[in-house]
N, C-alpha and C positions, 0 to 999 in steps of 0.2 A: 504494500500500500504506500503512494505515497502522499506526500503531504500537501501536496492539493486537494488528494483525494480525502485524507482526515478532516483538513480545511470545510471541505462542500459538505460531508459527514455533520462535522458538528454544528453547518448551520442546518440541521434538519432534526437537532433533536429538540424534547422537550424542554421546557424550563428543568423541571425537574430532574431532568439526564443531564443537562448541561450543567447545573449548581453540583450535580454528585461529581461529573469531569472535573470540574473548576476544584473541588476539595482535595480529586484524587491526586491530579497534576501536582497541590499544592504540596500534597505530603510527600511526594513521590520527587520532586525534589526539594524541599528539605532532607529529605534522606542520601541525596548524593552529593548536596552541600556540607552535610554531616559527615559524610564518607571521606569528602575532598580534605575536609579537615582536619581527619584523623589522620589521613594519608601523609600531607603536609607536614603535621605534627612531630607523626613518626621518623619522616625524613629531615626532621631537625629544620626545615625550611622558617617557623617560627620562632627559632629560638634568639633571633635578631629583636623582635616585639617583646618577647615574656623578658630581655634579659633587661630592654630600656625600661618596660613596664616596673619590674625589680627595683631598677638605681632610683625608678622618680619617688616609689614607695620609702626607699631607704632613705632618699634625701627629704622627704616630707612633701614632695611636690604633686601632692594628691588631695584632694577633699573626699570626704563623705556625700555621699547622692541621698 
């Protein structure tokens, strides 16, 4: 299938089919954003962020949310 043809697909369903898409899509990726950033993680890729994140903590340069 391609994505024209999902395209023409989803303008044919109902409200109701469409808001269940819309939720599925939504989870479906969060969950490969979540994966991305495990991936990431693991590959040490953020340890540039967690380690400035760290020095601003140490040096006080953070507030309370």
């Amino acid at each position: 299938m391609t994505v024209v043809e999902i395209k023409q697909a989803i303008q044919h369903l109902s409200s109701e089919d469409f808001g269940s898409l819309m939720l599925w899509i939504a989870e479906y990726n969060n969950n490969k954003w979540d994966k991305q950033i495990e991936q990431d993680y693991n590959a040490g890729k953020l340890n540039h962020l967690i380690n400035a994140a760290l020095a601003d903590i140490a040096n006080g340069d953070v507030k309370e949310l």
